[in-house]
Structure formats: C-alpha cells, structure tokens
N, C-alpha and C positions, 0 to 999 in steps of 0.2 A: 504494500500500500504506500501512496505517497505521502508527503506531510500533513496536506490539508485534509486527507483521508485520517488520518492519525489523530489532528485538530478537532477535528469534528467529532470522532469516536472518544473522543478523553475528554474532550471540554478543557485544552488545553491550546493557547495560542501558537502559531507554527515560529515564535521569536524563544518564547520559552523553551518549546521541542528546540529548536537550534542549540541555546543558551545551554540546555542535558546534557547535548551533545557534544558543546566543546566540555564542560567536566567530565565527558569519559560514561555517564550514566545512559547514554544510547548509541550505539553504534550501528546505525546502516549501513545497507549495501552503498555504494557509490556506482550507476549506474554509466555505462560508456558517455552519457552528456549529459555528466554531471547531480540528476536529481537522485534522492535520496529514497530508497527502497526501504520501507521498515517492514518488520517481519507484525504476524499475529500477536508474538509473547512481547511486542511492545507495548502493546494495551496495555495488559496488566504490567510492565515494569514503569510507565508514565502514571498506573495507580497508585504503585510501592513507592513512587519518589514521592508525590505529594503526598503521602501519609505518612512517611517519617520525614517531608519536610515540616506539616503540620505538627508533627512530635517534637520538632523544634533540634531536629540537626539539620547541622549545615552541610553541603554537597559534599567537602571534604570526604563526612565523616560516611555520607550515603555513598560514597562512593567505594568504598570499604567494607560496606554491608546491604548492600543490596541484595547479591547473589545470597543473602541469610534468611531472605523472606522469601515467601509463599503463602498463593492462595489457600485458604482451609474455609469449605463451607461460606464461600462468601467472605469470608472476612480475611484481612490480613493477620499472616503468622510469621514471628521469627522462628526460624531455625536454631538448632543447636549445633551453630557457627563457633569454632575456639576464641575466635574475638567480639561476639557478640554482645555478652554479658558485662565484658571489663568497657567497651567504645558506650553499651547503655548506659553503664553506671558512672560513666566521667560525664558524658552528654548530660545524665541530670545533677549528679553536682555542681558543671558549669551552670546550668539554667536556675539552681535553688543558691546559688551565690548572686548569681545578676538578679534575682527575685530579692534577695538579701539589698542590696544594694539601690534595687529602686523603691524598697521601702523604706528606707535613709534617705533619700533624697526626697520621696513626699512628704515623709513625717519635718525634713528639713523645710521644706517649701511651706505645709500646714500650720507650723508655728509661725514662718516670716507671715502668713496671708491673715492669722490669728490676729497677731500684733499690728501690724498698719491697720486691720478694720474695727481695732479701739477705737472708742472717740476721744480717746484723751491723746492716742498715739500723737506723736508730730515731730517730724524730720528736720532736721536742723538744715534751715536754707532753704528750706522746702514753705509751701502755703501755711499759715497760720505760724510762723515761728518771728518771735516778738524780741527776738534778740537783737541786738545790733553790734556791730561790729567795732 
C-alpha cells in the first residue's frame, strides 16, 4: 500500500508516517521511482507507535521496543523483550520526576498568583506604591 493508503487506514498524516520513518520505526519498500510500498503489518506497527507514544516514550526509546509489542485480542501487548521491563521502568521514573517537577513549578506559580491577588499586595514601583524616591 502507499502512504496515503496507510494515512487513511491509521488516521495518521502521510508527514508523521514520513517523520516514523526517518526514526527507523517504518521501513518501506522503496519502489524503482521512488514511492514508498508499506507492507499490511504496518497498520498495526503505526498503532504500536502511537500507543506507547501516548504512554509517553519518546521514538528513541520506541524504537528499541517496538518489535516487544503485539496484538493480543484487540489490544496492545508487551512482550517478554530482555529490555523491556528495565526501558518501562526508566521511561516512568523519567515521567514521575518531570510530574515531580511540574508540580514545583505550579505550586511555585500558585503562591506568586496567591500573593499579587491580595488587596493589600503592592509592588514596589508598580501602581498604588506611595513611596518616593
């Protein structure tokens, strides 16, 4: 099938399928001029990307485990890939670290937003400051 064939069956724009394809997560035929031949088991591998890109790895890491997943009954399944288990379990402590961290940063932003919508708040140099210089 060709791209827009592939686009259309995935719900996936023919720049994204491009985009998989330079990370290495699709490999088509290259046909004598030039268009790109993708096989059936493309389908389901443009599913497996967006649902551990939804899972919140990056292509690096999809690209390292991919071939760990398969269909089961409609749903996506990992395999018992030797690297599976150790790339899932870094993938979620990078993600419960950046979760860490942007809860620092709102709880940081919640006090500043706190404080300016006192009514007694007032900025020095700013409106209602009675200072003089």
């Amino acid at each position: 099938m060709r791209i827009g064939d592939l686009a259309q069956e995935t719900g996936v724009n023919r720049r994204l399928l491009r985009y998989y394809e330079e990370q290495g997560l699709l490999r088509p035929v290259r046909l004598a001029n030039g268009y790109r031949e993708y096989a059936e088991s493309d389908v389901a591998a443009v599913r497996h990307i967006r649902a551990l890109l939804a899972a919140g790895l990056p292509t690096m890491v999809i690209s390292r485990l991919l071939h760990c997943v398969h269909d089961e009954d409609g749903q996506i399944m990992p395999s018992t890939c030797p690297t599976m288990i150790a790339n899932l379990r870094q993938e979620s402590d990078r993600i419960s670290e950046a979760i860490t961290q942007l809860q620092t940063s709102q709880q940081a932003l919640d006090t500043m937003l706190a404080t300016a919508l006192r009514p007694s708040a007032q900025v020095p140099g700013g409106p209602g400051d009675t200072e003089t210089a």
